[in-house]
TORLUMDO-890819 format. One line per field, with one value per residue (C-alpha): residue number from 1; residue in three letters; x, y, z. Coordinates in Angstrom, 2 decimals. Example, Ala and Ser with C-alpha at 12.3 -4.5 7.8 and 13.67 -1.06 7.14 Angstrom:
BEGIN
nr: (1/2)
rest: (ala/ser)
u: (12.30/13.67)
v: (-4.50/-1.06)
w: (7.80/7.14)
***
This chain:
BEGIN
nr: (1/2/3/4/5/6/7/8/9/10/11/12/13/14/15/16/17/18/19/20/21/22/23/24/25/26/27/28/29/30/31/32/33/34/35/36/37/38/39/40/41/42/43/44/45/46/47/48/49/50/51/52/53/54/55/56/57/58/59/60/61/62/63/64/65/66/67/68/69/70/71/72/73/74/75/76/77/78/79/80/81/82/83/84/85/86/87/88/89/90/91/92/93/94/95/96/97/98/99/100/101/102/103/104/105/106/107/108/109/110/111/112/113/114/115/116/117/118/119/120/121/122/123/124/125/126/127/128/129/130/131/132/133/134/135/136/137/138/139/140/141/142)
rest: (unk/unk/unk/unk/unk/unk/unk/unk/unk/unk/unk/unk/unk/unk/unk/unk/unk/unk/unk/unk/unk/unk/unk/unk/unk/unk/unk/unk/unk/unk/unk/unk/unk/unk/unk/unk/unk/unk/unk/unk/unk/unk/unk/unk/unk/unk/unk/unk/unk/unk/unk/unk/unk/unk/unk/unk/unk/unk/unk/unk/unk/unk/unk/unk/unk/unk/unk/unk/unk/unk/unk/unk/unk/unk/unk/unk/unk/unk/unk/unk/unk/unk/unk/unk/unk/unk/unk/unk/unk/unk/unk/unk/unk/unk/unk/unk/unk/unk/unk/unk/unk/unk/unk/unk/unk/unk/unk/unk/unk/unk/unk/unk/unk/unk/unk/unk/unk/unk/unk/unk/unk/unk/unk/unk/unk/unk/unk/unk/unk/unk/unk/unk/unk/unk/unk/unk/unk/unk/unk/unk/unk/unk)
u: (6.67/5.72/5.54/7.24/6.70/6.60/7.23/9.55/6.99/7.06/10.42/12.05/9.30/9.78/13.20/11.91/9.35/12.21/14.59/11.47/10.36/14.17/14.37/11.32/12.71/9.53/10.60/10.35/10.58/11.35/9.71/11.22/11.23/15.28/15.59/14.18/13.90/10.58/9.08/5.32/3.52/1.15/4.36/5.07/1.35/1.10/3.95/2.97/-0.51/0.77/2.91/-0.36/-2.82/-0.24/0.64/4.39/3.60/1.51/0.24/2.15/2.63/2.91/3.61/3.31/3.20/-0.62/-1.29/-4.39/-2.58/-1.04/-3.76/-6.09/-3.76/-3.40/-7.30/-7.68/-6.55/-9.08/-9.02/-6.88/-8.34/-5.54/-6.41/-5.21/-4.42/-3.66/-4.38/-4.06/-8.08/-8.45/-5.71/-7.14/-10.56/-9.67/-7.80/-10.60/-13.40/-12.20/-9.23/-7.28/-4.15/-2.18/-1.57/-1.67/0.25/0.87/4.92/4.00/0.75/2.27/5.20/7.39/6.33/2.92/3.97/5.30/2.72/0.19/2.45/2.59/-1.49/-1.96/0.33/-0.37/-4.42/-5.78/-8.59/-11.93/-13.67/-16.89/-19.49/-20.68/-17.30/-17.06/-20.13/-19.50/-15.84/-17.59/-19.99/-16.91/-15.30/-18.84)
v: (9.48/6.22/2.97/0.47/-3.91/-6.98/-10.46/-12.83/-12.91/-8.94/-8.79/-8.02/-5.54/-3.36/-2.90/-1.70/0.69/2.16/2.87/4.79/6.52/7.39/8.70/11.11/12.42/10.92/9.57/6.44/3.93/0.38/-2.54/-5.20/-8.00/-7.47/-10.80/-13.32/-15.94/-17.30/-15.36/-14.89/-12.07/-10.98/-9.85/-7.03/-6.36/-5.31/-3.35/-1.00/-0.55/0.23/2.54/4.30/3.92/5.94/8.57/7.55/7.51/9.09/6.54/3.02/0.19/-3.44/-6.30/-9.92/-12.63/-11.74/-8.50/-10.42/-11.97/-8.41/-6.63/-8.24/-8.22/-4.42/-4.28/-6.17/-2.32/0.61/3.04/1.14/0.91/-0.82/-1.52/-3.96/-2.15/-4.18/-1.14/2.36/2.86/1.37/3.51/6.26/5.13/4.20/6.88/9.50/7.34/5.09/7.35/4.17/5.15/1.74/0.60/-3.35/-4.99/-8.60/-9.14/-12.58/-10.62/-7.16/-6.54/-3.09/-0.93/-1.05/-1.22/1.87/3.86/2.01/3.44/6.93/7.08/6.31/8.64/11.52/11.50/13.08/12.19/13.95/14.78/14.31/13.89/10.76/9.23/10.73/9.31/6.25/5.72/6.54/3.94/1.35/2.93/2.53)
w: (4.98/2.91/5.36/3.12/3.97/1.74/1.64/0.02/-2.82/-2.68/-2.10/-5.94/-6.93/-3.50/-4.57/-7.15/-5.77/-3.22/-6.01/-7.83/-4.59/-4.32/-7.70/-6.99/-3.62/-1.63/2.56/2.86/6.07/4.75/7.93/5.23/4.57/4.34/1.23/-0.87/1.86/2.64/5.35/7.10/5.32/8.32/10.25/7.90/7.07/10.54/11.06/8.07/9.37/12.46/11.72/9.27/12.16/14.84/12.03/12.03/8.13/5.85/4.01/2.89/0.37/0.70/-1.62/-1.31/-4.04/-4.49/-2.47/-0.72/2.09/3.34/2.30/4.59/7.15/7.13/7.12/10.40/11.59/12.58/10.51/7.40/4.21/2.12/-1.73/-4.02/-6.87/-10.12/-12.84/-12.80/-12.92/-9.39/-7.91/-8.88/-7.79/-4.28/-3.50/-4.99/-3.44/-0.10/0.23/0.54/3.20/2.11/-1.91/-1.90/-4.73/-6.06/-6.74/-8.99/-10.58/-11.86/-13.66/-12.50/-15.70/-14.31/-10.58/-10.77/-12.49/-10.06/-7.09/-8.86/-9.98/-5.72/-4.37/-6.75/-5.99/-3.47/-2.21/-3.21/-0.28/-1.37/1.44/-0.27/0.12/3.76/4.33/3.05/4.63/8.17/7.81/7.26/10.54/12.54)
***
């Protein structure tokens, strides 16, 4: 199960990313935001990491106008490593490296062409257990 959250800056591109999770039979659990009214980022930044951190989901994605904003929110959480991902390369990377558990992406800064294949590149790499990375992702945790 995917753990789903943006913003009102995230909020056109997530409808995109459901309808392209939908179309590729992956679970989803949508925490909103529900429209394109303003609302506070943080509040759905949390709720995504939350439900990560308990193992309600798998792994999750959030979009704000930037990605920054909710990314660092989702960070403030033990064991979270959310990435903002603008390319391909660095979904790959930080899912092969960090083994990112949230995808962080700006709704003003990519357009959905690349959205999707960003949200594809994450969810299709598995991470590569390399006891450099372990090693390295324990010293975050410590």
């Amino acid at each position: 199960m995917i753990a789903l959250g943006c913003d009102h800056g995230g909020y056109e591109l997530m409808q995109e990313v459901k309808k392209h999770l939908e179309e590729r039979g992956l679970e989803y659990r949508d925490f909103g935001c529900n429209g394109p009214e303003s609302v506070d980022y943080p509040v759905y930044g949390k709720k995504v990491a939350q439900a990560v951190q308990s193992g309600e989901c798998e792994n999750g994605i959030l979009i704000c106008g930037t990605g920054i904003g909710i990314s660092i929110t989702a960070n403030k959480f033990k064991g979270i490593r959310a990435a903002l991902c603008t390319d391909c390369f660095t979904a790959e990377a930080t899912r092969l490296h960090n083994n990112a558990n949230i995808l962080a992406m700006g709704g003003r800064v990519v357009g959905p062409g690349l959205a999707l294949k960003i949200v594809d590149t994450f969810l299709d790499t598995p991470f590569s257990n390399d006891e450099r990375h372990i090693r390295r992702i324990n010293m975050i945790e410590d």
